[in-house]
N, C-alpha and C positions, 0 to 999 in steps of 0.2 A: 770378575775374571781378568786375568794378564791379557790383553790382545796383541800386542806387539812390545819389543825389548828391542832397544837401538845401544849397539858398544859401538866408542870410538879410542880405539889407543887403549884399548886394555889389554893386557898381558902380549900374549903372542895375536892377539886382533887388532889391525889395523882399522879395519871398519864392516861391521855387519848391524845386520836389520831380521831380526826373526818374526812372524808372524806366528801365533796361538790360538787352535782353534777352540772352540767346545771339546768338548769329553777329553778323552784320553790323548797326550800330545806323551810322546817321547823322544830322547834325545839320545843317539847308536854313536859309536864310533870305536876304532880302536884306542888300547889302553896309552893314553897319553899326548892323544891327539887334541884334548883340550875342552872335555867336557867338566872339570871340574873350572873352569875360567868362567862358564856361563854360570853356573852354581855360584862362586864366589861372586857372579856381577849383579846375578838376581838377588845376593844376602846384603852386597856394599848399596845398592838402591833401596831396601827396606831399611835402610838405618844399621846395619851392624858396625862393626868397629874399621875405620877404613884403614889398609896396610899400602905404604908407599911403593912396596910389591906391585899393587895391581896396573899402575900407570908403565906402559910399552917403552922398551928400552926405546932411549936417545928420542923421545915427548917431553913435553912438557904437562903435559893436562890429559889425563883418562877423566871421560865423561859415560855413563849408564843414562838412558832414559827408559821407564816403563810407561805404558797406559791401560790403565785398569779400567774396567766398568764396571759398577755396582748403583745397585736401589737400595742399598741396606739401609736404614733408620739411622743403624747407630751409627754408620760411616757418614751421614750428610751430617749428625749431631759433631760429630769429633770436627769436621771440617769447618763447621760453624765457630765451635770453638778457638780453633787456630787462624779465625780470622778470614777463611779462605772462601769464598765464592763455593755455598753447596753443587756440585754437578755429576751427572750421572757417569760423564768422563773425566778420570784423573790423569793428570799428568806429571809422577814424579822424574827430577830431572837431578842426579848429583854427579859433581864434578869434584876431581882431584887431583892436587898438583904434583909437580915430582919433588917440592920440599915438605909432602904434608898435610897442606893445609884443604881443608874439605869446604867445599859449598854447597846447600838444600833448597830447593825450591818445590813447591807442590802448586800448582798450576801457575807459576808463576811467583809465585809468593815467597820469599825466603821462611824456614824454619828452621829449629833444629833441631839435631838427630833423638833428642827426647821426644821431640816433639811428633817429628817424623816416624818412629818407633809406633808410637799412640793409635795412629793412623793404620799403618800397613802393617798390625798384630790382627787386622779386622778384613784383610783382606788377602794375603797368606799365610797359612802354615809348615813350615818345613819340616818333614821329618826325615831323620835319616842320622848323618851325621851335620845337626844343629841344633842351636838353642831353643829353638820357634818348638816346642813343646805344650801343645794345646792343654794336654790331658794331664798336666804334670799340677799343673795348678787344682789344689782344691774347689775352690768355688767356679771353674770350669767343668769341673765333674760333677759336680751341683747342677749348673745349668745344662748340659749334656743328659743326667738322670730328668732332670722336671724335664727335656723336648721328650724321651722317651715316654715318659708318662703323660703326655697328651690332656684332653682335656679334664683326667679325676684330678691330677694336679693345679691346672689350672683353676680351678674352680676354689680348690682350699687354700690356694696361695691369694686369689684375689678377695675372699672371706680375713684370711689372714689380714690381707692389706688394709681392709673398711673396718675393723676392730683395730687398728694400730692407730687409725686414724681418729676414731671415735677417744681411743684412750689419748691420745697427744693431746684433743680439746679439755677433755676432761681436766688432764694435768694442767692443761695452760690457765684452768678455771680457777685451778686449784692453786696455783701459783700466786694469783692475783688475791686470794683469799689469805694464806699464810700458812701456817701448819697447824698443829692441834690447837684444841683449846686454849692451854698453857701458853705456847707460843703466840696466837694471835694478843693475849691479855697479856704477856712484854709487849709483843708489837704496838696495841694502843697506848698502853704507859707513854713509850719513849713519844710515840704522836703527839700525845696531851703535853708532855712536854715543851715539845718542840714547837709546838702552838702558844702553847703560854708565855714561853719566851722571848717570839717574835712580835706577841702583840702586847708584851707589857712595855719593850722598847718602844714598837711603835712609828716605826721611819718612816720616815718624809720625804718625799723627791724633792734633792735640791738641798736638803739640811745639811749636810754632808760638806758641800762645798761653803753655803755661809758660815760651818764652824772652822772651819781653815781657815777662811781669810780671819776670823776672830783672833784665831791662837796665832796665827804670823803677826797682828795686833799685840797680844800683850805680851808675847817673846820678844819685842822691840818697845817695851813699855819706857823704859828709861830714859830712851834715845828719842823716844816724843815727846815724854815729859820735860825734858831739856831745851825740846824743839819751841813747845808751847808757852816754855816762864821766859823763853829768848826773846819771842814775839810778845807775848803783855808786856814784855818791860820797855822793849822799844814802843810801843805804841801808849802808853801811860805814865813814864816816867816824865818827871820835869823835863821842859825843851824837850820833849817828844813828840811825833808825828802828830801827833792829835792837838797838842797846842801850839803846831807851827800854824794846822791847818785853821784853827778856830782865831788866832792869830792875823791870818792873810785874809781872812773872810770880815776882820773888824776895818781891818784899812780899806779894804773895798766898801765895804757898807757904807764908809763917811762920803765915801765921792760918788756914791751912787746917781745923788739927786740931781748931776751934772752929766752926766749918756746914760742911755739903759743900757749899753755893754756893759756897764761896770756893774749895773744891778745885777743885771744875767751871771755874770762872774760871781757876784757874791752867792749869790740862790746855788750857785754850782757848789761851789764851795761850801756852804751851810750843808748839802747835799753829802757830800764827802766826809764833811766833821760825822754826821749821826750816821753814816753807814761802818765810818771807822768805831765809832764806841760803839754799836753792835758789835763788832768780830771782836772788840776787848774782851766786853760782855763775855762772848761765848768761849770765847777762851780761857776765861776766868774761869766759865762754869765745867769747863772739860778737867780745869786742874783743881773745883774742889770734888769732880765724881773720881778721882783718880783714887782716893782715898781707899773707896768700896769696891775697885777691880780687880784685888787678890781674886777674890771669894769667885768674883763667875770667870776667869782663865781656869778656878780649880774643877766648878762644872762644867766647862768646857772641854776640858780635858777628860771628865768621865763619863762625857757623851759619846765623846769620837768612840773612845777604848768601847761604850759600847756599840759602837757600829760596828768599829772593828771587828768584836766576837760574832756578832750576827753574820758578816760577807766572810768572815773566815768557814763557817761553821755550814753558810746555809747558801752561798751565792756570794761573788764578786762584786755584786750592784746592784742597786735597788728594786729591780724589775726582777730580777733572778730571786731574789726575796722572797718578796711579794708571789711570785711562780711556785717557787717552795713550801710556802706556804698554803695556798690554795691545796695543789697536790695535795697535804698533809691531812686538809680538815677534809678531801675526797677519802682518802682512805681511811683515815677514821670512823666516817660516817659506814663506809662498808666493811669496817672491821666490826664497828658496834653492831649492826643489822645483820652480820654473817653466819650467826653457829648456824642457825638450820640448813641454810646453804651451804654450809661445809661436812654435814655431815650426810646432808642427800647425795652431795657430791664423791664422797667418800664411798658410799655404800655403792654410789651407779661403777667406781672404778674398781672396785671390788667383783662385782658381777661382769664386768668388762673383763677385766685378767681373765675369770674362769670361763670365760668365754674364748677369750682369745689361746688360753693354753690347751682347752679343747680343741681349739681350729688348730694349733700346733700340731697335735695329736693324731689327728686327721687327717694332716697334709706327710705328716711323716710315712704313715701307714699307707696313703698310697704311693709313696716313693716306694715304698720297700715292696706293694705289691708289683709295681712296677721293675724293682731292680730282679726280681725274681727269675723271671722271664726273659728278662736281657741279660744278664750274664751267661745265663745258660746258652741262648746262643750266640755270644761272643766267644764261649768254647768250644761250640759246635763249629763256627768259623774257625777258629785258631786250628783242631784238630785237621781241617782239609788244607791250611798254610802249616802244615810242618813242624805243628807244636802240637805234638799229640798229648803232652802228658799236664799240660797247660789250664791250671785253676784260676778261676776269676772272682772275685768276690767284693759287696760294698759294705763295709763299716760304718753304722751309723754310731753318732754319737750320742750319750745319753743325758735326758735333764729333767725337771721336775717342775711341779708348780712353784714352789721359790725362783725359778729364772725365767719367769714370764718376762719382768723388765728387760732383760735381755733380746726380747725379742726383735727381729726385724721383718723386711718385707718376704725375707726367704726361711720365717719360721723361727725353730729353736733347734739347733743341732745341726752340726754340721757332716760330710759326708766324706769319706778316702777310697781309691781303686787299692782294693788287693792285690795281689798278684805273685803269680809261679809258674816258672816255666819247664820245671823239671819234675820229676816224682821222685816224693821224700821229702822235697824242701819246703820250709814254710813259707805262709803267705806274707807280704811286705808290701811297704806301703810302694808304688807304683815304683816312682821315681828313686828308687833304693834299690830295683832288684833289678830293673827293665834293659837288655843290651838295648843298642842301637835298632839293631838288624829287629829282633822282638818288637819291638818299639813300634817300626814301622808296620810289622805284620799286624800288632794289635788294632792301631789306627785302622788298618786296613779293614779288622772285622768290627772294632766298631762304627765305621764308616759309612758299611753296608748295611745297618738296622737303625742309621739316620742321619740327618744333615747336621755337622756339626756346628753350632753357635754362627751363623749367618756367614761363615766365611767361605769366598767365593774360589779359592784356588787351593789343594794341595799340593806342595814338590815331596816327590819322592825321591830320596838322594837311594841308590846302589840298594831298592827294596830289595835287590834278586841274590844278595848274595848267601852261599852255600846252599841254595837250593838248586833241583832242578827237575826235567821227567812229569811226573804229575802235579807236584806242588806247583812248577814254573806255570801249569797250564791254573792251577785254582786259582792262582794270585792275578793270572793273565781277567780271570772270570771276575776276579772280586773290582777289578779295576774297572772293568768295565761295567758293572754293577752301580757301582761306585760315580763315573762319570757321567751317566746320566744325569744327573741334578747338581755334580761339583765339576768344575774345569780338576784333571788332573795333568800334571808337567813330572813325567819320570824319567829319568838316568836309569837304560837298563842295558844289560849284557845277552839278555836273552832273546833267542828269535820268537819263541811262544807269547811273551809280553811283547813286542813289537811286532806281532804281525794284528794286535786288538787295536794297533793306535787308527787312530781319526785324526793323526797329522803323525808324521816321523820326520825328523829333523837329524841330519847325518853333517857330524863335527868331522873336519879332515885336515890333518897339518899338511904343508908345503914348503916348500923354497923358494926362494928366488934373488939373487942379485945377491947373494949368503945373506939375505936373511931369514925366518922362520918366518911362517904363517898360518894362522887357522882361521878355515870358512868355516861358512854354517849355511846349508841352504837346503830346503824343502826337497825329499824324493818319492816319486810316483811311480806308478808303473812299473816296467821292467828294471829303476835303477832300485827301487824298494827291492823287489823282489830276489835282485844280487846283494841286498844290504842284508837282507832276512838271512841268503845262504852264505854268506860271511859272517854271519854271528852262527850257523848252525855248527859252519867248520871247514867248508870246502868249497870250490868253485866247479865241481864236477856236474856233470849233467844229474846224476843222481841224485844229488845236492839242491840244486836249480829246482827239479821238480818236488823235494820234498817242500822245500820254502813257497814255492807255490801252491799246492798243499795245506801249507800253513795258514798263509793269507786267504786263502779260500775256504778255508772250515770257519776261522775267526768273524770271517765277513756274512757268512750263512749263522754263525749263531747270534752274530750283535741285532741281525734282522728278525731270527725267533725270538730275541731278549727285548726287541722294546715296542 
């Protein structure tokens, strides 16, 4: 429920504070005093679309705050979601500038107005002249029909739910198995496949990078051959390093016998000679294997190319392979071991569906037992609200055992408000035929045959208009009917609706200093009861006592009503 609504700098308000009690609140005033400001301030704080209009001449900043309270599930789920601290008190707060630009917070928290929308669709509804149209939506006439049907619905919707359930495993079973016969017997083909050709390659961790450094080896083949006959020739040619060295090692040898440095030197030197003919050697023998290294750069190169196809085909790298692999011979193995299990599985979802389109079947029939009885007196309401000639009717939709797949948690088929409000004319879908003023009246009597979808506040925008006399007093009846278990907030003109309120709230323009101003402030007592006889028509004593009168029959029947 709304508890309190703080304007600052909105329209002709410079600053008020409204307090909202339980049941029935209403908001009186003369025509243009500025009840349609609190209407636009309660639509601009629900997220509606904000007009540069609403910010108070020669401001800068119009600001709305409302505080709601609700326990509803799905209002702490929505709040959850938008990141916000779940609490039984909300606090939204939006501000607007005089160039435009709008800011949202919900307790704190910035949002925005999609966001914000999400939220306070759960927490009021406006009817009258606004968008907030509960009943306009299909699948809120769905959930409006299951609250009326009680628990036979509940019972085939939650049946519904444990066969949906049972079928998704089924399916999921069935997934992991494959499809028919035919198709599982492709599906192992391409398996064997892809198995044989991973492990007739055969990869290696690690083989990958020693065939690279290979192929950058024999792509530079030339350029070391070159490198290799530069070094043997220096090292073996005549007057080459080897017979400088074997050379300097004979001269030291003769003087050996006179220091042992010199022998040491020779032994070094003898040292050096046979380390050098080794690297000739081996470089001899690298340039006569050179002969035979066409042939493995050529299998070199048709190894990579097939790694290649394998990390193209199956994984990037050799673990991802190897992973692929694995996976492959799992499901092979449960593809080879699978017909009977696919076809036990087969038959249980078989028997599932006609199960579950039975449960359809079942939950339908008691909606429709259910809608029976409620329309009927949704027009039994309507005829005491001034729509005497007013047809109400639900449309179900039709389907067959071929749309079981289709099913959800809300069945198979869906549901539409018919509606008429004149005789002769046909029925049509709600939202195609329904005025305003209707609109509200309907709300009104289906309001009174139950809570609608957890939302805690109704605004009635101008319910009263063109009626008056007895109607004025049904409608006064249905509201208070009505506000026992929802907060209602009504804009009315009539003293028979405002003498049921449980708060009245009187909007008054003024002047001062030339400028305009509108209060708003709570009236009790004798100021209510000159509010009553200013909406009756008069300030005559005669007047005075019927409006007391008023308030005094209203107040004795809200005490027999609850």
């Amino acid at each position: 429920m709304l508890r309190r609504l703080t304007l600052q700098n909105v329209a002709l308000v410079e600053r008020a504070e409204l307090e909202f009690s339980e049941g029935l609140n209403v908001l009186t005033g003369e025509t243009g005093a500025g009840k349609s400001v609190i209407l636009d301030s309660i639509d601009f704080v629900l997220g509606a679309k904000a007009e540069k209009s609403l910010v108070r001449s020669g401001e800068s900043v119009a600001s709305v705050t409302a505080e709601f309270y609700s326990e509803d599930a799905a209002v702490r789920d929505v709040l959850q979601e938008l990141d916000v601290e779940p609490e039984e008190t909300i606090l939204i707060t939006r501000k607007l500038t005089a160039d435009g630009r709008s800011t949202l917070k919900v307790n704190g928290m910035p949002v925005t107005s999609t966001m914000l929308r999400r939220l306070t669709a759960l927490l009021v509804d406006i009817h009258g002249q606004s968008e907030h149209f509960f009943l306009l939506k299909e699948s809120n006439q769905l959930k409006l029909l299951d609250s009326i049907g009680g628990a036979p619905v509940a019972e085939r919707k939650k049946e519904v739910g444990q066969l949906l359930a049972k079928r998704k495993e089924i399916l999921s079973a069935l997934s992991v198995i494959g499809g028919d016969a035919a198709s599982r017997a492709r599906r192992a083909d391409i398996l064997a496949y892809q198995i044989a050709e991973i492990e007739r390659v055969d990869p290696k961790e690690g083989e990958e990078e020693t065939l690279r450094a290979k192929q950058e080896r024999y792509r530079n083949l030339e350029r070391i051959l070159e490198a290799l006959r530069g070094a043997s020739d220096y090292l073996t040619a005549d007057g080459s390093g080897e017979d400088a060295l074997r050379g300097a090692q004979r001269q030291l040898n003769a003087i050996a016998k006179f220091d042992a440095k010199y022998e040491a030197l020779s032994d070094r030197l003898e040292s050096l000679s046979s380390e050098l003919s080794d690297i000739a050697e081996e470089i001899d023998s690298e340039l006569d294997a050179a002969d035979d290294i066409g042939g493995d750069a050529e299998a070199v190169e048709a190894r990579l190319d097939e790694l290649k196809g394998l990390k193209k085909k199956y994984g990037g790298d050799y673990a991802a392979i190897l992973a692929f692999l694995e996976k492959a011979r799992e499901e092979l193995t449960l593809l080879t071991d699978s017909g009977a299990r696919y076809e036990a599985l087969t038959a249980e979802l078989e028997t599932t569906d006609s199960a579950l389109y039975s449960a359809c079947v079942a939950l339908t029939k008691a909606r429709k037992t259910a809608a029976e009885g409620f329309t009927s007196r949704v027009v039994d309401e309507l005829f005491g609200l001034n729509i005497p000639s007013a047809r109400f009717e639900i449309q179900f939709d039709e389907y067959s055992r071929e749309d079981v797949s289709k099913a959800t948690s809300e069945g198979l088929g869906g549901v539409r408000f018919l509606f008429s409000a004149n005789a002769g004319e046909p029925l049509k879908e709600l939202g195609k035929i329904i005025s305003g003023g209707e609109m509200s009246r309907f709300m009104l009597a289906v309001k009174a045959q139950s809570s609608l979808g957890g939302i805690g506040t109704y605004l009635f925008d101008e319910i009263d208009a063109g009626i008056g006399g007895k109607t004025a007093r049904a409608v006064a009846e249905k509201f208070e009917k009505i506000s026992r278990s929802v907060q209602i907030i009504a804009v009315t003109h009539l003293a028979q609706i405002a003498a049921f309120a449980d708060r009245e709230l009187l909007i008054e323009k003024r002047e001062s200093a030339g400028k305009t101003f509108t209060t708003i402030h709570a009236v009790e007592g004798e100021e209510r009861i000159a509010e009553l006889a200013r909406l009756i028509g008069g300030e005559s004593e005669h007047v005075t006592g019927h409006a007391r009168a008023l308030a005094e029959e209203a107040a004795a029947y809200k005490i027999s009503h609850r």
